[in-house]
matplotlib code that plots the C-alpha trace (Angstrom):
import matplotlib.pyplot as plt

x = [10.0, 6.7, 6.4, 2.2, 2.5, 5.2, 3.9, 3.8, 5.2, 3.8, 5.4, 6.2, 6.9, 6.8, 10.4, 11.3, 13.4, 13.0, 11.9, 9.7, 6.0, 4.0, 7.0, 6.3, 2.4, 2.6, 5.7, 3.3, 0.9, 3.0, 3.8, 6.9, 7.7, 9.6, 11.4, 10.8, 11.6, 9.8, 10.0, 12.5, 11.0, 14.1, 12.5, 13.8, 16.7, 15.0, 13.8, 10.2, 8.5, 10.6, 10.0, 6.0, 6.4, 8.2, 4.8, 2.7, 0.3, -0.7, -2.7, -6.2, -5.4, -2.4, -3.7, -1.5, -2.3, 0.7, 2.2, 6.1, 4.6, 3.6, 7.5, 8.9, 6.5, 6.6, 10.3, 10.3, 7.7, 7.8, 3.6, 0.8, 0.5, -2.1, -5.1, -4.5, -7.1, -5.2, -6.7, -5.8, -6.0, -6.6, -6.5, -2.6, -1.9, -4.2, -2.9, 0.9, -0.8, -2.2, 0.9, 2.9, 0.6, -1.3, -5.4, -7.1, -10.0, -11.1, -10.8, -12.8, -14.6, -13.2, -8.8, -8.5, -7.9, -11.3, -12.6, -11.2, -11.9, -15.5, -15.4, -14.3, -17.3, -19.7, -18.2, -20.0, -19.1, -19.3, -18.3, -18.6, -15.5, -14.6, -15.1, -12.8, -14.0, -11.1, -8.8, -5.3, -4.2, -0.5, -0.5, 3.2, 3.2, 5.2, 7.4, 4.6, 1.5, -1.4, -3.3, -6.5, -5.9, -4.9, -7.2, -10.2, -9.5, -8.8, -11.8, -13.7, -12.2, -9.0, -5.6, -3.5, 0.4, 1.6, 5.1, 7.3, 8.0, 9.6, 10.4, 9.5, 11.9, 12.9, 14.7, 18.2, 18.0, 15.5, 17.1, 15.3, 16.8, 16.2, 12.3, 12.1, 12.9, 10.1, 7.7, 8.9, 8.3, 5.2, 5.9, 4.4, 0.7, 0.5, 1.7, 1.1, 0.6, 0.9, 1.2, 0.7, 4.2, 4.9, 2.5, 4.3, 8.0, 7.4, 5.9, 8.5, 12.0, 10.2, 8.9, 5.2, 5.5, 7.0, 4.5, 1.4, 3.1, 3.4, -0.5, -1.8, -0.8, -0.6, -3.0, -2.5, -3.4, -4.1, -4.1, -6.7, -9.0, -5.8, -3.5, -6.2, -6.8, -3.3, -3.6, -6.9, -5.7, -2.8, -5.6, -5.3, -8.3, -7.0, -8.5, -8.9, -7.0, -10.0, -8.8, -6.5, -3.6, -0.7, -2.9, -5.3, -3.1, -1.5, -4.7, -6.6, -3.1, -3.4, -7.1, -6.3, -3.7, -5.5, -8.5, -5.8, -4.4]
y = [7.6, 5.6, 4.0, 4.3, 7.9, 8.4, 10.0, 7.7, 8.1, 8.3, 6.5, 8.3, 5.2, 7.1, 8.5, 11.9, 13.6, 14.7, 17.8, 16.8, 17.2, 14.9, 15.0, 18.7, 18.4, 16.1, 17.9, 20.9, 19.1, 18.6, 14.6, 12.8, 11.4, 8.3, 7.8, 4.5, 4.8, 1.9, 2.4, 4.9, 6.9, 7.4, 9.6, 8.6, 10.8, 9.4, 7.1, 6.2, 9.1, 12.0, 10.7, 10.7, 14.2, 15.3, 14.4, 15.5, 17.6, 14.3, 13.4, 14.7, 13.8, 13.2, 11.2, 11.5, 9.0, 10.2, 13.4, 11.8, 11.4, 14.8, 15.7, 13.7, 16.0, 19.2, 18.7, 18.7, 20.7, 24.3, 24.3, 22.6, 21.7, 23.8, 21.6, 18.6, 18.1, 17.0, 14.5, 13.6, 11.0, 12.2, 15.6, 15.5, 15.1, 17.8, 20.0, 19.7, 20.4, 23.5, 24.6, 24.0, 26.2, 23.4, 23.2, 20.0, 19.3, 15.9, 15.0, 12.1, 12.1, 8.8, 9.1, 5.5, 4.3, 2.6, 6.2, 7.7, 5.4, 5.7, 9.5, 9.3, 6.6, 9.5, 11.6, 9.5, 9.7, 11.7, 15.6, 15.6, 17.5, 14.0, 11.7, 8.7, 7.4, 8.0, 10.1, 9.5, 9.4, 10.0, 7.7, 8.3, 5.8, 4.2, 1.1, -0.9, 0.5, -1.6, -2.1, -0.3, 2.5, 1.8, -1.3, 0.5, 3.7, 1.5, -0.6, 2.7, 3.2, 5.1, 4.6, 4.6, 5.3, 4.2, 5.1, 4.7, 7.8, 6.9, 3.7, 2.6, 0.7, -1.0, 1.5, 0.9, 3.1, 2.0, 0.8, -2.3, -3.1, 0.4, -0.2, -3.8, -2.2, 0.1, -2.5, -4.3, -1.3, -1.0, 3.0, 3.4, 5.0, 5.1, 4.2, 6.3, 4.8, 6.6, 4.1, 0.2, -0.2, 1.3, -1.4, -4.3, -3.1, -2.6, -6.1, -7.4, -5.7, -6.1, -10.1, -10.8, -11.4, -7.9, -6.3, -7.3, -6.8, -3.6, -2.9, -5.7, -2.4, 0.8, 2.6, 2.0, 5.5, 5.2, 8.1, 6.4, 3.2, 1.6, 1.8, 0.7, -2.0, -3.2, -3.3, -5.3, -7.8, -8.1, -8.9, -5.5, -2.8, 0.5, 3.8, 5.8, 9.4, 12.2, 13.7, 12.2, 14.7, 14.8, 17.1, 14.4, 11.8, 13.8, 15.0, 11.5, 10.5, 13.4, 12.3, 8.7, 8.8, 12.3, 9.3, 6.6, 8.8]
z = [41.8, 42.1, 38.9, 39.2, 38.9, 36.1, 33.1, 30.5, 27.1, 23.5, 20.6, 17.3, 14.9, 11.7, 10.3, 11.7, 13.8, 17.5, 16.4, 13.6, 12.8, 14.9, 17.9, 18.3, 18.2, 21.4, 23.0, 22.8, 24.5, 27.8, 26.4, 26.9, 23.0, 22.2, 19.0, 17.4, 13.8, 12.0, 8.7, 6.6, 3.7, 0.6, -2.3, -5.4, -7.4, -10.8, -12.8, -13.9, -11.9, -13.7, -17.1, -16.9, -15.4, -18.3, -19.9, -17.1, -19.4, -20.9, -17.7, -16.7, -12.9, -10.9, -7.4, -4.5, -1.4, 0.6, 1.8, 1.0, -2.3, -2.6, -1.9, -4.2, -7.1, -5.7, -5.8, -9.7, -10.4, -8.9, -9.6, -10.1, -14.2, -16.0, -17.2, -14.8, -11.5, -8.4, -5.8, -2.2, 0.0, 3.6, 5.2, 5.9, 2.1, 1.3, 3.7, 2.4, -1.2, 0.0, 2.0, -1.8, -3.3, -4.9, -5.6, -4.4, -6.6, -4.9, -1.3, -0.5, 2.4, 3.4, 3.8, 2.2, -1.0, -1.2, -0.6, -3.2, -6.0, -4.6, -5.1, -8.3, -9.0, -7.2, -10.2, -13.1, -16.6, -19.9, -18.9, -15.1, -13.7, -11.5, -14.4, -14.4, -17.5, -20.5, -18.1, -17.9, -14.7, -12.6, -9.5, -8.0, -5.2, -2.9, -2.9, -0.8, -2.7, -2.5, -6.1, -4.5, -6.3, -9.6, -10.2, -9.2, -11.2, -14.0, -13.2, -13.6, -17.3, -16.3, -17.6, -14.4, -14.9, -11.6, -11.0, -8.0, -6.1, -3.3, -1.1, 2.3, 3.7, 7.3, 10.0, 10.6, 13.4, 15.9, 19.2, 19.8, 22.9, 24.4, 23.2, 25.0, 28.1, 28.3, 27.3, 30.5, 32.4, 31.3, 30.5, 27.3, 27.2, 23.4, 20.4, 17.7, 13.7, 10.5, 8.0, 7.9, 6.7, 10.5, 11.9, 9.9, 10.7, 14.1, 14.7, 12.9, 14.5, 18.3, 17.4, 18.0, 21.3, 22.6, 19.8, 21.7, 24.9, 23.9, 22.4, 25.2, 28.0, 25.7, 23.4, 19.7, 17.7, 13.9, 11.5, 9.0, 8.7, 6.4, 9.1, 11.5, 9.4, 9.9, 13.1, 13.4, 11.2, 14.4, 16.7, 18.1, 18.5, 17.3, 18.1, 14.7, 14.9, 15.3, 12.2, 9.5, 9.9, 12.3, 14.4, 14.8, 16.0, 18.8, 19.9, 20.1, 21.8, 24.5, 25.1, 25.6, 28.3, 29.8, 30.5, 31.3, 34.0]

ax = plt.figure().add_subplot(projection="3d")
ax.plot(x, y, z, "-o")
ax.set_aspect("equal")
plt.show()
């Protein structure tokens, strides 16, 4: 076959399965998906995170930033509490909430960590229904949280209880051999990004130089300006998903090789 008219394939470098969410939006599509597990999400069996839901009516807010970390609640609790506002990072969180049955009081308009803390600064003080100041609030985060979140809540006269939900860890599955060869081959149209932990384990089981080999001929897809950031700081030039869901990403991927064609 005449390698200029192969299809090219999309990567998938967050942890699922072949038939998982973001596989099946670009199979759907008519897109050849490649597996490269970067990163490996493990939801804690308890700790830290099940005793401050024991006193979850304590909190005014409980802030999720990450769809695996509305799993690890929604496990425990078969409902949202009475009396306590839930926020979301990003349209893909959100959306899980809903599909658990959950409200979502505050969605920044922004699917960062910087945009939420701003939205909560939009909310002002005293009796406003997004006040930050004197709330207690439940930050379950992952292993590899950044301190956006918590120090700018706190900054905005919040007490933050951040607890560990769950932790993101290195794949022991990805095939790094199998990836290196279609680098060579120069087969790979896209690479899709849902997380910067996917960006920094990637890099790091390929080696620099097969990383930007990789991005230096295919697209690199991010699902929010965080991951993108990751990226840029890699010397690479992402292209930000159109929407900050799973959706989004398969789409913006679809549109990219579509015009690479």
């Amino acid at each position: 076959m005449n390698r200029g008219v192969e299809p090219k394939a999309v990567v998938v470098t967050r942890a699922e399965r072949s038939d998982g969410a973001l596989s099946s939006e670009l199979r759907s599509l008519g897109l050849r998906v490649l597996l490269w597990p970067a990163v490996t999400v493990t939801v804690l069996e308890s700790g830290p995170l099940e005793e401050a839901l024991q006193r979850v009516a304590t909190f005014n807010w409980i802030v999720f930033a990450s769809r695996h970390a509305v799993a690890a609640v929604t496990e425990r609790l078969n409902a949202a509490p009475t009396g306590v506002r839930i926020a979301a990072v990003g349209q893909a969180t959100a959306q899980v909430l809903r599909q658990r049955g959950w409200p979502v009081d505050l969605l920044p308009s922004e699917a960062n960590a910087a945009g939420l803390v701003a939205a909560f600064a939009a909310g002002g003080t005293g009796d406003s229904a997004h006040s930050c100041q004197g709330a207690r609030i439940l930050y379950p985060a992952s292993s590899r949280a950044l301190p956006t979140i918590a120090a700018g809540l706190a900054q905005l006269g919040a007490e933050v209880v951040q607890v560990e939900a769950y932790r993101t860890e290195p794949a022991a599955s990805l095939d790094v051999e199998d990836c290196r060869s279609w680098i060579a081959r120069e087969a790979v149209g896209a690479v899709t990004f849902a997380s910067p932990s996917a960006v920094e384990e990637l890099e790091r089981a390929l080696g620099k130089q097969d990383f930007e080999r990789l991005l230096s001929a295919a697209a690199a897809v991010a699902i929010g300006p965080t991951t993108a950031r990751a990226l840029s700081e890699r010397g690479r030039t992402p292209v930000l998903a159109e929407s900050a869901t799973l959706r989004g990403l398969a789409l913006t991927a679809f549109r990219l090789l579509q015009t690479r064609h």
